[in-house]
C-alpha beads as a LAMMPS data file, in Angstrom:
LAMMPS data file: protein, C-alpha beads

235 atoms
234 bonds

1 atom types
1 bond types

-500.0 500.0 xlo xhi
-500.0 500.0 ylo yhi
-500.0 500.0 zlo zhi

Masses

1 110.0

Atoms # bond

1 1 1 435.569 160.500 65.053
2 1 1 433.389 157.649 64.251
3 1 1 434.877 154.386 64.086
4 1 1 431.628 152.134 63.498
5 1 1 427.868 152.487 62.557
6 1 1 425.058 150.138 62.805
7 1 1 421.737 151.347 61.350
8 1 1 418.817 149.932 61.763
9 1 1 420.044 146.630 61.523
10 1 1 418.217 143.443 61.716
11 1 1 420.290 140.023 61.970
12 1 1 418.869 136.546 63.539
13 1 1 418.708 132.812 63.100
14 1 1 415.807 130.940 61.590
15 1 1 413.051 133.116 61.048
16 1 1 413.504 134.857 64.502
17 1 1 415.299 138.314 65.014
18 1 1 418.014 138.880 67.444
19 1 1 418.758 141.824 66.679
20 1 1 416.267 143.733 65.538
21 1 1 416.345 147.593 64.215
22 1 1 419.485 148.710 65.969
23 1 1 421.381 151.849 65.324
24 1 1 424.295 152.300 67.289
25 1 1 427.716 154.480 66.860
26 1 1 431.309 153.794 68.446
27 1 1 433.674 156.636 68.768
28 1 1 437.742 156.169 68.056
29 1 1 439.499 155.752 71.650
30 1 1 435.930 154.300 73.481
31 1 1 436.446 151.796 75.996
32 1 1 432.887 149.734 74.912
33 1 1 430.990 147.124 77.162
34 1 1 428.492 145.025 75.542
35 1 1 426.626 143.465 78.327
36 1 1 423.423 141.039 79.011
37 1 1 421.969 137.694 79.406
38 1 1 422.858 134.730 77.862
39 1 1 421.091 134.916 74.732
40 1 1 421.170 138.238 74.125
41 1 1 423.154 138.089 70.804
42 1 1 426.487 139.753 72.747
43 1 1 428.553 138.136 70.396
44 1 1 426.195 138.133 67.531
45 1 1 426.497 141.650 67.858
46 1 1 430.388 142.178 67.908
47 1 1 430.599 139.929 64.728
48 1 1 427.819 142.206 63.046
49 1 1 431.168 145.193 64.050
50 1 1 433.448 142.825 62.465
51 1 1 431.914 142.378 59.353
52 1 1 431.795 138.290 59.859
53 1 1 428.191 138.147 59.714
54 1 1 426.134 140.347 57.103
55 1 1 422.647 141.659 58.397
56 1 1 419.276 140.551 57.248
57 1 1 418.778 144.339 56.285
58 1 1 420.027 147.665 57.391
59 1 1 423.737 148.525 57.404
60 1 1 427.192 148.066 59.017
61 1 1 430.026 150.355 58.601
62 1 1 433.652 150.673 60.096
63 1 1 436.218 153.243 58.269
64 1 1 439.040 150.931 56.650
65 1 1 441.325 154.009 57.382
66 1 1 442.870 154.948 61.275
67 1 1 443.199 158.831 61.985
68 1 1 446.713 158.763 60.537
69 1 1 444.585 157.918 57.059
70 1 1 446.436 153.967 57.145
71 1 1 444.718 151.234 56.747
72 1 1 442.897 150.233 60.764
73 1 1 444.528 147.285 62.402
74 1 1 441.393 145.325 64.227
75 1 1 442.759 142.743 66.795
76 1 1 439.931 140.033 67.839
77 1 1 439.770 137.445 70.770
78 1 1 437.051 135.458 69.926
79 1 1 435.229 133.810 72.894
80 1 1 436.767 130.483 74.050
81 1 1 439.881 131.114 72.412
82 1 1 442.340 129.392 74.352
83 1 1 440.221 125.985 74.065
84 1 1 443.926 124.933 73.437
85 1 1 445.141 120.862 73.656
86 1 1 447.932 119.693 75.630
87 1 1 449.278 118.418 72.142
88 1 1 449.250 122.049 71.056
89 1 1 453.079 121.965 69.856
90 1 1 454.110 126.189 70.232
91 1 1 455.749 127.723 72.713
92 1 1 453.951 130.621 74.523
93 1 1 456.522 133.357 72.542
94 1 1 455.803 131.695 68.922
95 1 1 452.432 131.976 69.523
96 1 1 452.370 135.882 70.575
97 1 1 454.668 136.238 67.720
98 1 1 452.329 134.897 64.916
99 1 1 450.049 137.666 66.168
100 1 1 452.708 139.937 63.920
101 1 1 452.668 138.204 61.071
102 1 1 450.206 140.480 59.316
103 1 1 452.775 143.256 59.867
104 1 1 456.153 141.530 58.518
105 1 1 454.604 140.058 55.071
106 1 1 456.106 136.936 53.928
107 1 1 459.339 136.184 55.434
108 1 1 458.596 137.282 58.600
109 1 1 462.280 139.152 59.883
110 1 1 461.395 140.286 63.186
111 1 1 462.914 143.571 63.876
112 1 1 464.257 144.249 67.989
113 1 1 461.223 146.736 68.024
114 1 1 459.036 143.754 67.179
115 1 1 460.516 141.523 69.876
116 1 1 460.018 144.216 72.464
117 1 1 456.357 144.322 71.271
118 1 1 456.221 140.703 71.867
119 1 1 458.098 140.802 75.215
120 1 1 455.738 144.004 76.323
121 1 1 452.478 142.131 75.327
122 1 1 453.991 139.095 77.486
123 1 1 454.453 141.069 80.432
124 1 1 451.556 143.401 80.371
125 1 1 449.213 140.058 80.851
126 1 1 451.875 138.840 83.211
127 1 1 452.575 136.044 81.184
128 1 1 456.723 136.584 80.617
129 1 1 457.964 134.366 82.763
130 1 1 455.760 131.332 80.609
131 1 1 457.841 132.418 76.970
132 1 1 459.094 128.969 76.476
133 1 1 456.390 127.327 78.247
134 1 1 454.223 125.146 75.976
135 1 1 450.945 126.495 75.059
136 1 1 449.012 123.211 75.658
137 1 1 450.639 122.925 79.470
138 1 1 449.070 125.754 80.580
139 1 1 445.559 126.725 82.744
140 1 1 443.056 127.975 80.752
141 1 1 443.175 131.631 82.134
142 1 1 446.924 131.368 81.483
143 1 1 445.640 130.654 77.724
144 1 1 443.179 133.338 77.737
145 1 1 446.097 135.636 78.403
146 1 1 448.343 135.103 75.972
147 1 1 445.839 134.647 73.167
148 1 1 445.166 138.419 74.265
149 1 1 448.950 138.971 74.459
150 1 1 448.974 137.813 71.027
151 1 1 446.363 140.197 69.752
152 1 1 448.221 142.962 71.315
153 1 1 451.428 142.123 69.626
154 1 1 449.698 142.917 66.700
155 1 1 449.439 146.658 67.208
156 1 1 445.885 146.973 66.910
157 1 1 443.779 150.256 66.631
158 1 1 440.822 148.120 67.505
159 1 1 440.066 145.450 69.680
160 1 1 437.309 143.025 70.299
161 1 1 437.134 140.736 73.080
162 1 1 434.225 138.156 73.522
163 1 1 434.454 137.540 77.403
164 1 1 438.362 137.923 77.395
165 1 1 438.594 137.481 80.996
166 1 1 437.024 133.524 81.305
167 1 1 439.194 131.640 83.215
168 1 1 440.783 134.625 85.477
169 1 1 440.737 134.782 88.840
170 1 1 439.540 138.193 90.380
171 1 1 443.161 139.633 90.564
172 1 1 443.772 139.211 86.684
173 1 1 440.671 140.251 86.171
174 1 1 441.019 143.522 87.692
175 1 1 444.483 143.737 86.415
176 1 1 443.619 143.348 82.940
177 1 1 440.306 146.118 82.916
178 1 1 442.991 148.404 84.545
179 1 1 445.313 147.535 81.399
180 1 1 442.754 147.886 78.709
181 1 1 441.623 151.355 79.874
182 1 1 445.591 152.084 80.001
183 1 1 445.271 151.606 76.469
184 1 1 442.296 153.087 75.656
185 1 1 443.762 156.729 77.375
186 1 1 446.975 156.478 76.727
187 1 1 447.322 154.753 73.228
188 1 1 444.207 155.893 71.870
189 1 1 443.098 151.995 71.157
190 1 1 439.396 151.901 70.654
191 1 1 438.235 148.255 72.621
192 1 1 434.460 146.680 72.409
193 1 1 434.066 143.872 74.815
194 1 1 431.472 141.286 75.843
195 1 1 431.226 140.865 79.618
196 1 1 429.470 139.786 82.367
197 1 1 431.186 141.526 84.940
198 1 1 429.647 144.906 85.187
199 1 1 430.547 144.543 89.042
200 1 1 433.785 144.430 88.853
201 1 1 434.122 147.176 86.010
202 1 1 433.637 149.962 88.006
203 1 1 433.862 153.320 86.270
204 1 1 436.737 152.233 83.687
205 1 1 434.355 151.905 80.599
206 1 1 433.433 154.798 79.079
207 1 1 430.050 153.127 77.590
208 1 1 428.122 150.277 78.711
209 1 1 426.066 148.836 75.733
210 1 1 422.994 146.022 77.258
211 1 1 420.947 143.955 75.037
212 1 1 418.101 142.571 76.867
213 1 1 414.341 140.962 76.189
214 1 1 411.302 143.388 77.432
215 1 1 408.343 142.067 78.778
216 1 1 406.691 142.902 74.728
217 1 1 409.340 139.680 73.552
218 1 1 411.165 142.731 71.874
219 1 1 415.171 142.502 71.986
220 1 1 416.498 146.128 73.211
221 1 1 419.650 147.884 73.160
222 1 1 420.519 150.046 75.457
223 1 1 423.618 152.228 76.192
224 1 1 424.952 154.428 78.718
225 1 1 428.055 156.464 79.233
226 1 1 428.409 155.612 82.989
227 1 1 427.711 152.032 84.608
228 1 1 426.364 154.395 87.251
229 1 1 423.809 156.300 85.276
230 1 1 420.397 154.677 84.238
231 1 1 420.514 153.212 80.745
232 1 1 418.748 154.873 78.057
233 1 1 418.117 153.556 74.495
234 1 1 420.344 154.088 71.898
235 1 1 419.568 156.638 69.086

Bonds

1 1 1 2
2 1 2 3
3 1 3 4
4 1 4 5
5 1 5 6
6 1 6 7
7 1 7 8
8 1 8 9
9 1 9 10
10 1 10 11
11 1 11 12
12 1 12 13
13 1 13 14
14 1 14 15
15 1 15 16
16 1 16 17
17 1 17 18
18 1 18 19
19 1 19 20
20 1 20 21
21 1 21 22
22 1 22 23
23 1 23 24
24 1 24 25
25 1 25 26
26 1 26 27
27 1 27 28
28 1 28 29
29 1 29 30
30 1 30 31
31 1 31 32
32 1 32 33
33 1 33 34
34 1 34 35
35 1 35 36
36 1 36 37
37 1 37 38
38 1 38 39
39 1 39 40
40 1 40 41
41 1 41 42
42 1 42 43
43 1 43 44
44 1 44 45
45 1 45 46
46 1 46 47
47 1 47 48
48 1 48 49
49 1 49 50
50 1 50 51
51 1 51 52
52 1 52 53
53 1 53 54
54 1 54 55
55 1 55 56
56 1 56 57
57 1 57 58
58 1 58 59
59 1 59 60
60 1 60 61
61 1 61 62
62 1 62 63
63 1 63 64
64 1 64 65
65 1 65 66
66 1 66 67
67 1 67 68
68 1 68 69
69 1 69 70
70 1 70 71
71 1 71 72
72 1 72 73
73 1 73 74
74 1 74 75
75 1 75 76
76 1 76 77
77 1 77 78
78 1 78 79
79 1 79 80
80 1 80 81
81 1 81 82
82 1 82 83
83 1 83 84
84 1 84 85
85 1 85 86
86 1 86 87
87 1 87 88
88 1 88 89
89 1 89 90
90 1 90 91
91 1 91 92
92 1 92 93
93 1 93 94
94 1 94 95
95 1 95 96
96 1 96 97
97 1 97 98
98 1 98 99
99 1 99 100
100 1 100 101
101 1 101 102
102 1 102 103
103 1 103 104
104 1 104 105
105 1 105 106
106 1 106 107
107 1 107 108
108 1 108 109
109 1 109 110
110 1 110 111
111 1 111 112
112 1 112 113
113 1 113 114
114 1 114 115
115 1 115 116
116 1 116 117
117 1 117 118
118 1 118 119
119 1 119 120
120 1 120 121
121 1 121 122
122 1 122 123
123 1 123 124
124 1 124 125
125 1 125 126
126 1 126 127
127 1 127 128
128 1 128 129
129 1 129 130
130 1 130 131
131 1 131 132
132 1 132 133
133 1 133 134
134 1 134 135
135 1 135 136
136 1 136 137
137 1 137 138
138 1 138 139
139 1 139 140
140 1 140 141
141 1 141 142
142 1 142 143
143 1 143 144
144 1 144 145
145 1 145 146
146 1 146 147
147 1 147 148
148 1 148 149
149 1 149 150
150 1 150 151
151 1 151 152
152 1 152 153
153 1 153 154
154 1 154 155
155 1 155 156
156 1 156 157
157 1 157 158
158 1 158 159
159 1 159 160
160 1 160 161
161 1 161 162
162 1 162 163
163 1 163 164
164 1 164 165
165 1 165 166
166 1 166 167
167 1 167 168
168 1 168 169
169 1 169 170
170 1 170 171
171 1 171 172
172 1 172 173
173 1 173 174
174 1 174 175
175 1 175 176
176 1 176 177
177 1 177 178
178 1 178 179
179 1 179 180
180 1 180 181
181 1 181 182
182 1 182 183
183 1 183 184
184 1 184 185
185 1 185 186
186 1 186 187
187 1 187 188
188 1 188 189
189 1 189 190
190 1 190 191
191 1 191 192
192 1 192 193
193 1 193 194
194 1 194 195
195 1 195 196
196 1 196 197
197 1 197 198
198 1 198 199
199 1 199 200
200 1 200 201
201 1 201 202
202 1 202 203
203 1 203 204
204 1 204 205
205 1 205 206
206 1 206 207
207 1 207 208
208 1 208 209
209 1 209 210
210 1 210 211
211 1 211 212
212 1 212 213
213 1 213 214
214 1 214 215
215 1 215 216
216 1 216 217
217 1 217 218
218 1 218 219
219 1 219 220
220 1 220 221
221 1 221 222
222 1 222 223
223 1 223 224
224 1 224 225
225 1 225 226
226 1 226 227
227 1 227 228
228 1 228 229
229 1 229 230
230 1 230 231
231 1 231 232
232 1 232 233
233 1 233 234
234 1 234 235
């Protein structure tokens, strides 16, 4: 099943294109890299996906409905996220909690399969033991968890991630690609995700999307279902 479409889209800033004629498909349960250098429009492109920025021409689609015909649940961590204060005044739980507001409507009675949401999200980005912790004490990979905790918590069918990982150290990291592609086989959660680190992703994507400059000044996309298989550009 197709979750999202791009075709032919065009999207840039000034008079220049970023983005320029793409056409691109993402399947329910993928586990989606979006890759390249700085510059490359990365996270241009995953806002194009979440409908926050609206293309100079061509089109953008994602079904509103999940496979169970309800309405799809789309969890985001934007990049730089956890750019958090020390004067931020929540704990680490009331933050992860908000992340289920969506779900309980306006007054917000948490059920005990909500707070074992909350307390798996916690634990699954190691981040438990912090609950009562507050959010502006902590190290800014220790943020970057728990704003993905948070998302999580939410229940999402989708979820976007713009560099999630910034501020990990190389255990984390490798923790938290093992986690999403738990997700991804097990729970049937669809993730896109901007990253750098196609080194340390191994064979745990199922598609590696690069956007990169030729030597014509032409922006490319191109996608492959291994990161061990030569890329080839995107129908």
């Amino acid at each position: 099943m197709i979750l999202s479409s791009m075709r032919d889209v065009v999207y840039g800033y000034g008079k220049e294109p970023v983005i320029d004629h793409l056409s691109l498909d993402i399947h329910v349960g993928e586990f989606v890299g979006i890759t390249g250098p700085n510059g490359s429009a990365k996270t241009t492109m995953l806002k194009l996906l979440l409908g926050l920025l609206k293309p100079w021409s061509g089109s953008v689609h994602m079904n509103t409905q999940n496979i169970q015909g309800k309405k799809l649940q789309v969890g985001y961590v934007p990049q730089q996220v956890a750019s958090f204060n020390s004067g931020f005044p929540s704990t680490v739980i009331e933050l992860v909690r908000s992340g289920c507001y969506r779900k309980l409507g306006l007054f917000r009675k948490f059920s005990i399969e909500q707070e074992n949401v909350v307390e798996r999200s916690l634990r699954e980005v190691g981040m438990w033991d912090h609950r009562n912790t507050r959010v502006g004490e902590l190290s800014g990979g220790q943020k970057q968890r728990i704003s993905i905790a948070r998302a999580l918590a939410g229940q999402p069918q989708v979820l976007m991630l713009d560099e999630p990982t910034t501020g990990m150290d190389r255990r984390s990291r490798e923790g938290f690609y093992d986690l999403m592609r738990h997700y991804a086989d097990v729970h049937g959660l669809t993730i896109i995700m901007v990253t750098h680190a196609l080194e340390e992703m191994g064979n745990r994507l199922d598609r590696m999307i690069l956007l990169e400059r030729q030597e014509s000044e032409e922006w490319q996309c191109l996608s492959t279902n291994s990161c061990s298989v030569p890329f080839g550009q995107v129908d």
